[in-house]
N, C-alpha and C positions, 0 to 999 in steps of 0.2 A: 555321296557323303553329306554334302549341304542338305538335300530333302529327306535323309534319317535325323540330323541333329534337326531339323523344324519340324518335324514332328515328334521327337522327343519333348522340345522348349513348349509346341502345343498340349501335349498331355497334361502339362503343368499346368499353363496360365490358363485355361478355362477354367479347370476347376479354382487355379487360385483368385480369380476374378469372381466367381461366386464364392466363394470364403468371403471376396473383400467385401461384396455388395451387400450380404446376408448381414455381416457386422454394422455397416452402415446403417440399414433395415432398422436394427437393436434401439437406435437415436432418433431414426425419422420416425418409427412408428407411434412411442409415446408422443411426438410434435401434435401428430394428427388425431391421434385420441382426448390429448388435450384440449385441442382445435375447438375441437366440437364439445366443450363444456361452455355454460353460458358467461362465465368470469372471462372475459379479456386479461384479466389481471395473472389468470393463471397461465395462459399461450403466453403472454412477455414474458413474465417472470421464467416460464421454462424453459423458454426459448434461449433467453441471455444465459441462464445456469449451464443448458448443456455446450451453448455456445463457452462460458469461458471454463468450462470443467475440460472440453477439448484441448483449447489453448494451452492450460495451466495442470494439467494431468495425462489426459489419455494420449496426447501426440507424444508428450515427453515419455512415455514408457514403450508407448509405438516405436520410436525413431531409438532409445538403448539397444529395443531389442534386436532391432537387424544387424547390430554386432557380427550376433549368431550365424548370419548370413555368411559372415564370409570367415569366422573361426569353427562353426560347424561343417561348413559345405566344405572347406577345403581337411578337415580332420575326414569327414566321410572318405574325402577320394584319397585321402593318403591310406587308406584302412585300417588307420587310429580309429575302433568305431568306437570302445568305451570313453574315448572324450567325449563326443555326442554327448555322453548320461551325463558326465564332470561337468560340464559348459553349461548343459540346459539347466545341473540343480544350482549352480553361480548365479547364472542368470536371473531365476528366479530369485535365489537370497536379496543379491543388488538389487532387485528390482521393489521387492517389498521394502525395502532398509529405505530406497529411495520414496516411496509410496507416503513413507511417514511424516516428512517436511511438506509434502505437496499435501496430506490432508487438512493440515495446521492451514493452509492456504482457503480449503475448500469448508473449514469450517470459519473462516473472517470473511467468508465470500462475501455474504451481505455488508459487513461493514468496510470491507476496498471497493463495492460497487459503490457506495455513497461518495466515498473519500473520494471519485472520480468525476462526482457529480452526474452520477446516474438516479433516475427517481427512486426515493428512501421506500416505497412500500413494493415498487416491481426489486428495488434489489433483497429489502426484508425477505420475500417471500422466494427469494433466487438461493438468499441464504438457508430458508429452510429447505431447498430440494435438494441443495449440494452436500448438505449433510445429510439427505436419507441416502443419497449416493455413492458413500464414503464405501461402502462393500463390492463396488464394481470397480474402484481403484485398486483395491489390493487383490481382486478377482482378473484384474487385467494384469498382473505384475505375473502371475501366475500361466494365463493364457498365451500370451505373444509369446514367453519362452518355448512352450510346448508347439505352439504352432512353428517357430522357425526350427524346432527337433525332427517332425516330420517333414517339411520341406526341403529340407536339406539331404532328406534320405528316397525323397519324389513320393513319399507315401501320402497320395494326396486323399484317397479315398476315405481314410478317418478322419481329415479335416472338414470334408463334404457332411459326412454324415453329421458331424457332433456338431458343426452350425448349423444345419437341417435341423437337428432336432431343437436347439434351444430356439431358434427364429421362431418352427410351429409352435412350440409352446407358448413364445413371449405373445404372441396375439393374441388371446383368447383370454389369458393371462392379464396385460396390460389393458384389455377392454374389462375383466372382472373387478379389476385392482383399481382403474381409476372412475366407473361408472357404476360398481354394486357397490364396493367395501366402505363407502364413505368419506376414504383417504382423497380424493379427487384427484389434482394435480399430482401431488406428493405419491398416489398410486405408481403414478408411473415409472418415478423414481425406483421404486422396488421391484416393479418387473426387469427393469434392467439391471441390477444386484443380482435375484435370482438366475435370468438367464446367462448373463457372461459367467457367474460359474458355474451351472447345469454345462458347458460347453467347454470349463478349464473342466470338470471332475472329468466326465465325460474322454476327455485325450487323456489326461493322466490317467485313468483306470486303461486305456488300451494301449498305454506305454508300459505301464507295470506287466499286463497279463497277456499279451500278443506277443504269438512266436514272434511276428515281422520285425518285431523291438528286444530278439533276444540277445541279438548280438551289439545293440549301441546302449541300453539301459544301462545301469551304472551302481552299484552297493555307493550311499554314502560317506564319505569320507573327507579327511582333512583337507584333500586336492580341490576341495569344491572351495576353501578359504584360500587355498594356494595360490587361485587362479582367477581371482577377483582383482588383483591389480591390472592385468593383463584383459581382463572383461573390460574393466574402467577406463582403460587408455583408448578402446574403440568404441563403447557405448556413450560417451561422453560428445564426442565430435558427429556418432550417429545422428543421437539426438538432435544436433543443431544443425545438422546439413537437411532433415525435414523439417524441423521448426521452423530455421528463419524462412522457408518458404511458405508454411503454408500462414506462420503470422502474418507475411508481409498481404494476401488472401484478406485475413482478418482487418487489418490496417484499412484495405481499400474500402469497406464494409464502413470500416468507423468514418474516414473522409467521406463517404457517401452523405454522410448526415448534416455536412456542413455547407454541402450544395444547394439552391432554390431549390423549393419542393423538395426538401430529403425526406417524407415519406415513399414516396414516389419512387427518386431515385436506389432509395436502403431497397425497396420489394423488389424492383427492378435486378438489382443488384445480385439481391440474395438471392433470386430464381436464377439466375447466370452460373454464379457460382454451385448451384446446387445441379445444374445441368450437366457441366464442365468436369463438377466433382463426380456425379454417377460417372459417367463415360469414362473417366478416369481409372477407376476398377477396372477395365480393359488393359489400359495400358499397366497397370499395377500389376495385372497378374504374369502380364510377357516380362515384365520386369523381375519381379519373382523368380519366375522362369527363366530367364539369362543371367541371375546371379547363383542359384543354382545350378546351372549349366556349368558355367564361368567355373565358380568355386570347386566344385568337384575335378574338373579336367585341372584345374591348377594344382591343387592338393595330390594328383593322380601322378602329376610332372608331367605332362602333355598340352605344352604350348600351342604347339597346332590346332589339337583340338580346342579347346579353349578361344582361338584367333576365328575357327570355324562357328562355332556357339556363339560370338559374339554376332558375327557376320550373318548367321538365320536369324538372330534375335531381330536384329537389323531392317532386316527383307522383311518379317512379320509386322514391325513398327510401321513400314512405309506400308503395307497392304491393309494393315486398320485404320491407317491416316486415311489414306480415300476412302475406306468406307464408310468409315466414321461423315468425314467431308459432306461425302454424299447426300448420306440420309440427313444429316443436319441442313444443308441449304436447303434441299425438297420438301422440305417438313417446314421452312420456317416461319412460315404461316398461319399455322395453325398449331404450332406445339405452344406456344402460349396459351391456349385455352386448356390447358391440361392443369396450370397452375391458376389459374383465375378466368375470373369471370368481368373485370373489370377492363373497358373497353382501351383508354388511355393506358392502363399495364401491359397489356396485350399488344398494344402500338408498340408503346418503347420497346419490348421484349423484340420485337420481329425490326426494329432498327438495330439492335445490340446484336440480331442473330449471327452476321459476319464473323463480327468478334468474335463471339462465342465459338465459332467453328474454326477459328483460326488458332484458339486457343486449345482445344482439344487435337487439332494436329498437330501442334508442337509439344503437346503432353506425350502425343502418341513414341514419339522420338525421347523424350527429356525422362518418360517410365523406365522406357528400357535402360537409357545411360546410365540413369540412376543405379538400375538394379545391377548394371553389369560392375557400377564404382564400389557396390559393397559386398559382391563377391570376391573383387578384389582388394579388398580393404584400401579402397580409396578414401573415407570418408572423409579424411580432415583438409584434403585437397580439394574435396566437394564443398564443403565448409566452407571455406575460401573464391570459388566460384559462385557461389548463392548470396554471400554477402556484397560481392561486386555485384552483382548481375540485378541483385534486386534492390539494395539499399544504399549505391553508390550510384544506381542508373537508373531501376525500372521505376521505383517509389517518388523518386525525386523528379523523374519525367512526369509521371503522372498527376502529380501535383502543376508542374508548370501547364500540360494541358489541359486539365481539367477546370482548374481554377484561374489561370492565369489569361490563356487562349479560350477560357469559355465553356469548354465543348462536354462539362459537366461527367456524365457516369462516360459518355462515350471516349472521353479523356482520361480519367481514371485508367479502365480497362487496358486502353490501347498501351500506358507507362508500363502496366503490370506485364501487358505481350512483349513490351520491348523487352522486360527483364527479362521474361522467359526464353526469347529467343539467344537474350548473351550467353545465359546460364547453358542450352544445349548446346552453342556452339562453343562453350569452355570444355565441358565433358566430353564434346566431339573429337574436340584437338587432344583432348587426354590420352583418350580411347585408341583416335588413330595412331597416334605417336607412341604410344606405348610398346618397348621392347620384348614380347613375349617371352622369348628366352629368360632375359634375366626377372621377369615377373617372378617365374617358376621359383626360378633358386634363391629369390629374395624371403 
């Protein structure tokens, strides 16, 4: 029983683990195309853009949309399939409706970078990218709802494909767009507009015309307004039980700067977090995978199974913690030279590497909790645990270590591990204590 339901949760999270990575891909690649243009001015300036367009757009419509997660997955296993179609086209409405306050944001971008006392010419020109970027906002309002439609139905192989395709196109794309066409920086901007809807048209064309989607797809209708308050009551708390986490990420990024040497320490920093975060796709995708598990055997009314789903999810989290472990400690010598070539970056990187690995093994456990709190429509309990965990304990530790005790980026980090670790052991105690039975018929 346990080695069918872990391999069911594995079919999932590889592929959804390359979904996640391919999407990332979309942000890292214009960096490095950037990169390599002769303006410094244009790698700051696009660097902060897609950094606060993350913050201030693309998490907040990431984090509504795992709603879906746990009002689709559990609509699949009750064999309610045409809510599936009801939900995804809600979701979609709410999500564009919400698109349009966060543009207004992403078009003063330039002028709240100043207002914060960021440099007036890196944030001018952070304001011109965030506005070529305004079509990958409303292109993403679009996409997460269709990607949690198939997830929820484990149709993972159209997911594969339609980011397959738009990733190979954005390269060749993104190298024509910011090094022939003229547009330089700003190129880049548009390859990403292009591709995240090359890969929303893409699912919605094999939502509409794929037997696999004949029986959850949905004719239009008034239910899709009917059913936006009830979107709103779980999209709402989604959003903020990923926010305040991965802000509190952005937070430690900005205290970096206030440290001796914050050149130093901000590179240091951001190669950590950008480790931490690939590796993370791992555990994103078992997470995935255990809320779809979860949400299904709930909606089905089969607590057991559902108690069993959590429990493989589980065993898989602790089997990527070592491995992960692993290869991070063996490697941490020399993975530093994979981001630089600068001898001192390369030092501090391979003293930070502990941290770093201790951090990716309590991600490895905190992915799955996650995923398994929003199949179960935990989220605003989750809520509640992230705002202790990290802005009553782990930020405010970090700051005493870091700056108070001294110990600089290596203080930071370790406040941020403490948070992470209360936050897993909050969703732990959830998880474990949770009455399956009455889960069901609640």
């Amino acid at each position: 029983m346990m080695a069918e339901e872990m391999k069911k949760i594995g079919y999932i999270a590889g592929p959804m683990a390359g979904v996640m990575l391919m999407q990332i891909f979309l942000q890292l690649i214009p960096m490095i195309m950037v990169g390599h243009l002769a303006s410094q001015l244009s790698l700051s300036s696009t660097a902060l853009a897609l950094s606060f367009a993350a913050v201030s757009g693309f998490n907040v419509l990431l984090g509504m949309a795992g709603a879906l997660e746990t009002l689709c997955g559990q609509a699949y296993g009750a064999q309610e399939y045409q809510k599936l179609g009801v939900l995804t086209y809600t979701a979609i409405l709410s999500l564009t409706i919400v698109s349009f306050p966060l543009s207004l944001v992403w078009i003063f971008m330039g002028k709240m970078l100043t207002l914060i006392h960021q440099d007036p010419l890196i944030s001018h020109e952070a304001g011109k990218f965030s506005r070529c970027l305004l079509p990958s906002l409303f292109g993403y309002a679009f996409l997460q709802p269709l990607i949690r439609f198939f997830q929820a139905q484990s149709l993972i192989l159209p997911l594969l494909v339609s980011s397959g395709v738009a990733f190979f196109i954005h390269i060749p794309l993104c190298w024509l767009l910011v090094f022939k066409s003229g547009l330089g920086h700003l190129g880049a901007a548009f390859s990403m507009d292009i591709s995240i809807w090359v890969n929303a048209v893409l699912l919605g064309l094999f939502m509409k015309f794929s037997s696999a989607c004949a029986r959850t797809r949905a004719p239009l209708s008034i239910e899709v307004l009917a059913q936006m308050p009830r979107f709103f009551r779980l999209a709402v708390p989604s959003a903020l039980m990923l926010c305040l986490e991965y802000w509190s990420f952005e937070l430690l990024v900005l205290l970096s700067g206030l440290l001796p040497n914050p050149k130093l320490e901000t590179s240091v920093l951001s190669l950590c977090l950008t480790t931490s975060g690939t590796l993370f796709t791992i555990a994103y995708g078992l997470g995935a995978a255990a809320s779809t598990r979860v949400s299904n055997e709930l909606g089905s009314g089969k607590p057991q199974a559902a108690q069993t789903a959590v429990r493989g999810a589980m065993l898989l989290a602790l089997t990527e913690a070592l491995m992960a472990t692993a290869a991070l400690l063996g490697s941490r010598r020399s993975l530093g030279y994979l981001f630089s070539n600068d001898k001192q970056v390369i030092n501090y990187y391979t003293v930070m590497s502990p941290l770093v690995t201790a951090t990716v093994a309590i991600d490895a456990f905190q992915g799955v909790l996650t995923g398994i709190a929003r199949g179960c429509g935990w989220q605003k309990m989750a809520t509640y645990i992230n705002i202790g965990a990290y802005y009553l304990f782990g930020i405010p530790i970090a700051v005493v270590i870091g700056f108070v005790r001294q110990l600089r980026g290596k203080g930071l980090w370790s406040g941020i591990i403490i948070g992470a670790i209360i936050q897993t052991a909050g969703l732990s105690i959830l998880t474990t204590f949770t009455d399956w039975d009455t889960e069901v018929s609640s």
